[in-house]
C-alpha angles and dihedrals in degrees: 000000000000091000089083092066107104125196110261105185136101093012122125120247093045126242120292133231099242088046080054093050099038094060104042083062087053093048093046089044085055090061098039106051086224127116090188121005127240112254092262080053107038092085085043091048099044099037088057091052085050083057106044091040087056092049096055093042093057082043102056090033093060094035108110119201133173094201112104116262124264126253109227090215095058093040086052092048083048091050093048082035097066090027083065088050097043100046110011138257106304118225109249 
């Protein structure tokens, strides 16, 4: 599961809401075993990936970095780049 949650910082343009969110509910997902909560779970559930979601926000928000920012577009081919690798070419 966690391998869905992409690094979001130093890339221009920033972050967006919906990649913050997306992956706090990875990551909560992560603790709790569920991939979607019962009913006596689901406040629980949603109200811990508006947390967290608030939390990374406030994190990548305040991070500081000289290094100059990704392209989304180079850091997608890489990642295409070393699953080829990893797993083949797959037939089209």
């Amino acid at each position: 599961m966690c391998r869905n949650i992409k690094t979001l910082f130093n890339f221009d343009p920033h972050a967006t809401d919906d990649e913050i969110q997306a992956a706090a509910r990875q990551f909560v997902r992560k603790l709790t075993g569920f991939n979607e909560p019962s009913k006596a779970n689901e406040e629980a559930f949603n109200h811990a990936i508006q947390e967290v979601a608030a939390v990374a926000k406030n994190l990548l928000d305040s991070l500081v970095t000289n290094a100059e920012p990704r392209n989304r577009e180079v850091e997608i081919e890489r990642a295409r780049a070393r699953s080829a690798k990893r797993f083949g070419v797959a037939e089209e």
